[in-house]
C-alpha positions, 0 to 999 in steps of 0.5 A: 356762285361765290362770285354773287356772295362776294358781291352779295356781301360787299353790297351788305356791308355796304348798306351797313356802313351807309346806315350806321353813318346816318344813324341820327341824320333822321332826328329832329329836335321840336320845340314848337308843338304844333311842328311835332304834331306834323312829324309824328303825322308824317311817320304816322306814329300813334301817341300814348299819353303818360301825365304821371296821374296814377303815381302817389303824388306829394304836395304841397311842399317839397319832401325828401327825395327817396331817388327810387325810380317811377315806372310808368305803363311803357317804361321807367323814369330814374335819375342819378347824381344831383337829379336825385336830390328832389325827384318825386311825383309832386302836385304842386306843379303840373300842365296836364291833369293834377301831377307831375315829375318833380326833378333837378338838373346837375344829373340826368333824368332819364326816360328808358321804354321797355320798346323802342319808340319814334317820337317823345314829347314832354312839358318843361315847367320853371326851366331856367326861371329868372332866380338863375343868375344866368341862363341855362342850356337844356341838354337832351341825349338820345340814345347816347348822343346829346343835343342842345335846346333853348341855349342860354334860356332865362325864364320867367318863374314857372315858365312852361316850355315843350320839347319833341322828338321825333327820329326815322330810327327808333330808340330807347332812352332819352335823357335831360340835364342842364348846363346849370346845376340845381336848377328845379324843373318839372316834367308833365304829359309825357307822350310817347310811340312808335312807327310801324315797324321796318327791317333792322340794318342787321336784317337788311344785310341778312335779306340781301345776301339770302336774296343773292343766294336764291338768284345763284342758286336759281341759276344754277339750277336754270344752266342745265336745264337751259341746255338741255332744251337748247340740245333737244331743239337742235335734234329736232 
């Protein structure tokens, strides 16, 4: 029987490292819409909408900025740094409905749902228009680790652009920021959800050594009994 934990245990702690080596080997990065919509089909995830439609909007214009965060039915956008300098829910730029989330790189604008989730999608409105002297790199960090989208990208004034996410492994927080700071952008249609859910790695350890335990445990108990028949049968 402890030879079975031991191999119980070596086979867990090893499925643990073999996942937490690949904790984002399952992430891909979508900037074309129509390759998301085949992602998120494939990890059959069923998508909420967020379009910031119920926020008290400003517009038109630029008012002061409050940095206070915007809670949405799922989670919570917040900013820090110079991302607070103009955040607010704006009228003035959108891509679905009559509102969107006004922000600014030089800080990070960072999207925390109170689940975690298997796909992420936005609308980018100006990134790095033409007024930038020079292109900027849009950075998307999930759950801590940091991706790099449209490198160098120079647009044309009110560009739109999309960005998708979709990851076997659910996660919590997505973040963005640029590497060119006070660059004005506005984020719209935020769609989020997540895959049926699957065993954490934590769990799989758990379920294989109480799998191990049961098969020693059955042993044992199958040893006598399997002697006792053998003698009966010798008797007779």
């Amino acid at each position: 029987m402890r030879g079975a934990f031991r191999t119980a245990a070596a086979a867990a702690v090893a499925l643990l490292a073999a996942v937490a080596g690949t904790a984002h080997a399952g992430v891909s990065i979508h900037t074309d819409e129509a390759a998301f919509a085949g992602a998120v089909g494939a990890l059959a995830v069923p998508l909420l909408v967020e379009s910031f439609e119920t926020q008290p909007g400003n517009g038109p214009g630029l008012p002061a900025s409050t940095g206070a965060p915007i809670a949405f039915d799922g989670g919570v956008v917040d900013c820090t740094l110079d991302a607070c300098s103009r955040f607010f829910v704006t009228t003035l730029y959108h891509t679905d409905g009559s509102q969107g989330l006004y922000a600014r790189t030089g800080g990070l604008t960072r999207f925390t749902f109170d689940a975690p989730v298997n796909a992420f999608a936005i609308d980018l409105v100006d990134f790095g228009d033409t007024l930038m002297s020079a292109g900027s790199t849009l950075i998307v960090t999930l759950d801590g680790v940091a991706f790099e989208v449209f490198a160098d990208f120079v647009g044309a004034d009110l560009n739109r652009l999309f960005v998708g996410v979709t990851s076997d492994r659910a996660f919590r927080v997505v973040s963005f920021s640029g590497s060119v700071a006070q660059d004005d952008l506005v984020f719209d249609r935020l769609q989020f959800g997540r895959a049926a859910a699957a065993p954490e790695p934590g769990a799989w350890g758990l379920m294989i050594l109480g799998f191990a335990a049961c098969g020693a445990a059955l042993r044992r108990r199958g040893g006598p009994s399997h002697m006792v028949a053998s003698g009966r049968k010798a008797l007779s």
